[in-house]
N, C-alpha and C positions, 0 to 999 in steps of 0.2 A: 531716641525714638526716631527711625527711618518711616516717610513714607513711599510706601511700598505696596506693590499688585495686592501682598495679602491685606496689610492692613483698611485696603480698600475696598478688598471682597471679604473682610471680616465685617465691616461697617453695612456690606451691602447687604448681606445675610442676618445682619440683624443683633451679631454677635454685642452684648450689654455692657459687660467690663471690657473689649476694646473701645466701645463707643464712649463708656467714659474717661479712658486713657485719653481721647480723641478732643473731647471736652476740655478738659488738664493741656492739653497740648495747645488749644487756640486761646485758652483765657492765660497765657504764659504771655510776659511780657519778654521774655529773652530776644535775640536778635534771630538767632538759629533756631528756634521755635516758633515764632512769627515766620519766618521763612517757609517753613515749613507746613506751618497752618494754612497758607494761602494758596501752597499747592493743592494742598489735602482737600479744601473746601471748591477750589476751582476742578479736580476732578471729579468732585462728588457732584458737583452743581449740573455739570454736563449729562449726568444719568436722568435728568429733568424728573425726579419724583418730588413728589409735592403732598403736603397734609394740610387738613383743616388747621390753621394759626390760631386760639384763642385767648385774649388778654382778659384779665380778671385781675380787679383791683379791688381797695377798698380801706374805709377807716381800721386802725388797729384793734384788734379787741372785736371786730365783724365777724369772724368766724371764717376766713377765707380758706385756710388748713382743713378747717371742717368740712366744709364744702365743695371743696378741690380732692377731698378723699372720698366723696360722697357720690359726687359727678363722674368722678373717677371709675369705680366700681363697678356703676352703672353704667359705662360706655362700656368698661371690661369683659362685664358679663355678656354684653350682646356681641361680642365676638369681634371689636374693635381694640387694637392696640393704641395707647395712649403714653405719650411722653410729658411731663413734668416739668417747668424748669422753674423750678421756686428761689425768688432774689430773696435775700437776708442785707439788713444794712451795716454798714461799715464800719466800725469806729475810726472818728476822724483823727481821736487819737493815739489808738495802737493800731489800728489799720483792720484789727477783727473783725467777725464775724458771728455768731453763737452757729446758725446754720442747722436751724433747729426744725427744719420743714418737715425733713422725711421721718423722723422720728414720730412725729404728730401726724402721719398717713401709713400706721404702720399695718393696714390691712390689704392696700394699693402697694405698697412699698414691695410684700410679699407674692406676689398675681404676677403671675408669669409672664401679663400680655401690658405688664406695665413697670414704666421705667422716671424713677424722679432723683432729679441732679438740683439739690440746695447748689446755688452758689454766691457772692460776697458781691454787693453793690461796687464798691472798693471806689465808692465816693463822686459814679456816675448818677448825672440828672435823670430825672427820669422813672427810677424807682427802676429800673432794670442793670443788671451788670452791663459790664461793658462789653461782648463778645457773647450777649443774647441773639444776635441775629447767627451767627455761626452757630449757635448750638441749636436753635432752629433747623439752622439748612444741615446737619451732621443726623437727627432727629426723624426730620426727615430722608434722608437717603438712609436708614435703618430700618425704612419699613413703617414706621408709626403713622398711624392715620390718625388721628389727633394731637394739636403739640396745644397744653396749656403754661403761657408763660404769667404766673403769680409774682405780682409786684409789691414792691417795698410796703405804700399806701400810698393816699390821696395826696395832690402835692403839684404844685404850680406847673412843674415840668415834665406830670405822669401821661400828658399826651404822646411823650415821645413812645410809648408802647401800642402807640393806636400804627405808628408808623413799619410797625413789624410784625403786625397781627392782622387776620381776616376779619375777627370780629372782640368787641371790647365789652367786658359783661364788670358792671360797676357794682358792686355789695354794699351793702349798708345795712342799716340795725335799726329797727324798732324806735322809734324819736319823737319829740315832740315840735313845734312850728321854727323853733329857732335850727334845730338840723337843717332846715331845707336851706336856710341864707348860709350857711356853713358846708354847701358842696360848692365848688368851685364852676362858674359857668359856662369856661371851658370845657370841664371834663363829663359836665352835663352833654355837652353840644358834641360830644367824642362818642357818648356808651351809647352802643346800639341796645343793651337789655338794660334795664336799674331792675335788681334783684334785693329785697326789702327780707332777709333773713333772721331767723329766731319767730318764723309765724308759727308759734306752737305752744299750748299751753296757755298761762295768764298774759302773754304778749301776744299775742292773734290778734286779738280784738285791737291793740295798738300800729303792729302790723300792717293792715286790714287799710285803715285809717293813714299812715304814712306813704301807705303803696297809692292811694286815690291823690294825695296830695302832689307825690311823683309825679303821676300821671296828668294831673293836670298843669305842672310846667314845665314838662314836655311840648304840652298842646301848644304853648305860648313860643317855643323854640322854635327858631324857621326848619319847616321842614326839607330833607334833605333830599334832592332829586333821584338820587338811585337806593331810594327805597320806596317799599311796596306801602299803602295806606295802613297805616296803623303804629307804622315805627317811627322811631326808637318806640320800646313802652317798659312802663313799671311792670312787677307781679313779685309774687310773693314766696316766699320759700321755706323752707326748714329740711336744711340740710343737717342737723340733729336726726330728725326721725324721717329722712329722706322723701318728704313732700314735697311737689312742683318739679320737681327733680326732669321730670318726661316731660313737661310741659318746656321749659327752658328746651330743650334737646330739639324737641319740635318747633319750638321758635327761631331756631338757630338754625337748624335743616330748610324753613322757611325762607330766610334770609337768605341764608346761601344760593339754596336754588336761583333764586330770584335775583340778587346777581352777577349769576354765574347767563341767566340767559340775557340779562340787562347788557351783558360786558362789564359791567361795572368791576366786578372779581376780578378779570386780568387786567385792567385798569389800576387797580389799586396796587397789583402786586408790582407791574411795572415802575409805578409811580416809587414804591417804595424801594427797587432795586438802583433808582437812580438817586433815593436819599442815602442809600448802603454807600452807593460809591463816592458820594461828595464826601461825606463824612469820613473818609477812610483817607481818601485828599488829606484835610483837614488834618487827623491824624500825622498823617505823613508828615507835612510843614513842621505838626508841633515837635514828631520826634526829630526833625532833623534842627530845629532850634536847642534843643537837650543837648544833643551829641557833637556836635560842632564844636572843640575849645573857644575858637575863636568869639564865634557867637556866645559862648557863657559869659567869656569873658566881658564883650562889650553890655551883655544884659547886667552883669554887676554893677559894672561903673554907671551905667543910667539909672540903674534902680536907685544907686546910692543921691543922684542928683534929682530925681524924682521926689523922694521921701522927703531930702532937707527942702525943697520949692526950689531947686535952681532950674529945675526943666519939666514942663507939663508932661503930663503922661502919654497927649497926643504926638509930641513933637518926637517922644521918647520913642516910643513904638514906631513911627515914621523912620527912625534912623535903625533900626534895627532890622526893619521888614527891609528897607532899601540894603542893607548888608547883608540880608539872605540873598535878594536878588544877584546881586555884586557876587557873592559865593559860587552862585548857583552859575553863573554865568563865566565863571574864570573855571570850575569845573567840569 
């Protein structure tokens, strides 16, 4: 797979199976596909088109599929294109996937102004694959004016999606006092909406009840300077029979607005373009520690005197970082 003028005015136009060729080609760990991906994304990045980012998380069994095809629809219908990018978890050990998102939106799935790419956590923190933010920025130069990235679930390290998203909408179920010690009060202190789903039917009145308890430790969380009086807040949904649905839309078009004249919005995006690039750093270190014989080799023989106690693990890494350096520097 070249990149090439067309495949980048295939992408530009919006074209759906090059864009997921396009996908396939950045989540490749290959050397020459990587190579390639970072051109692909560095041209595309220069055309500066940009969509709403929205993160959407939540306990398993919350209905997120439901609601992501639900949400979905309804932005469809009103004449907004919307992209998809549903994580599935990993197995740690065959490496799979099930990758079962789009089949469970198979009404969005078929709508012609919407596009949804399952793809395999493949054992990244965070509840997002690893090359979530690329398929963001690929998403966006396609034209999509809404990108929803749906994450693994709830989980110590699921902030890392606040870092690539414009806004964070957390789901949860119908509960009784012990759910609320049972969200984490980081990812509290992260969602800008708690969306309290399943209000329909004989859970309403539970609903109802869970969303006021939200909303009152919310009130208790410091509030956050670049937001307008009232947020973060709970409310209530049924994405089964598509209630709240406009409401949530309108609270989010609120937000946004708000800031986008704050500054706060290009604040944020900058912010996060600078955590895209350390991390890629990072990256880079770990593959160059992989591919190095040399360096595997001295990681063997430490590891082996690590395990049996003859060398701290501080001391161990200390000689190995210092023999990257030494590498890097006779290179």
């Amino acid at each position: 797979m070249q990149v090439d003028a067309a495949m980048v005015e295939s992408i530009l136009n919006g074209d759906r199976r090059i864009l997921a060729r396009a996908i396939t080609l950045v989540e490749s760990t290959r050397a020459d596909h990587r190579a390639q991906a970072v051109e692909l994304i560095d041209r595309l990045t220069q055309k500066g088109r940009s969509a709403l980012r929205i993160g959407l998380s939540g306990t398993p069994g919350v209905g997120k599929s439901t609601f992501t095809e639900s949400f979905g629809m309804m932005l469809v219908e009103q004449g907004l294109k919307v992209a998809v990018l549903a994580v599935d978890p990993s197995s740690k050990r065959s490496g799979g996937s099930i990758l079962g998102d789009k089949t469970r939106m198979d009404n969005l799935s078929r709508h012609p102004n919407a596009f949804i790419r399952p793809s395999p956590s493949s054992a990244a923190l965070g509840g997002v694959a690893r090359r979530t933010r690329e398929a963001i920025t690929l998403c966006e130069a396609a034209g999509f004016d809404v990108v929803l990235v749906e994450t693994v679930g709830v989980g110590q390290s699921e902030v890392m999606v606040a870092d690539m998203t414009d806004l964070f909408l957390l789901l949860l179920a119908p509960a009784g006092g012990d759910e609320l010690q049972g969200v984490k009060r980081g990812i509290m202190e992260i969602a800008d909406l708690i969306l309290v789903n399943k209000a329909d039917g004989d859970l309403k009145p539970t609903a109802v009840r869970t969303c006021a308890d939200y909303a009152g430790a919310l009130r208790l969380l410091r509030k956050r300077p670049q937001d307008p009086k009232g947020f973060p807040k709970a409310m209530t949904v049924s994405a089964l029979e598509e209630e709240g649905l406009e409401q949530v839309w309108s609270e989010i078009r609120t937000l946004t607005d708000w800031r986008k004249e704050d500054g706060a919005f290009d604040a944020n995006r900058a912010r996060q373009a600078e955590i895209w690039f350390q991390d890629e750093i990072r990256r880079g270190i770990l593959a160059q520690l992989d591919q190095d014989e040399a360096l595997q080799k001295l990681q063997s023989e430490l590891r082996e005197k690590v395990t049996n106690g003859s060398l701290s693990p501080d001391a161990a890494a200390a000689e190995v970082l210092l023999a990257l350096k030494s590498s890097n520097q006779v290179g």
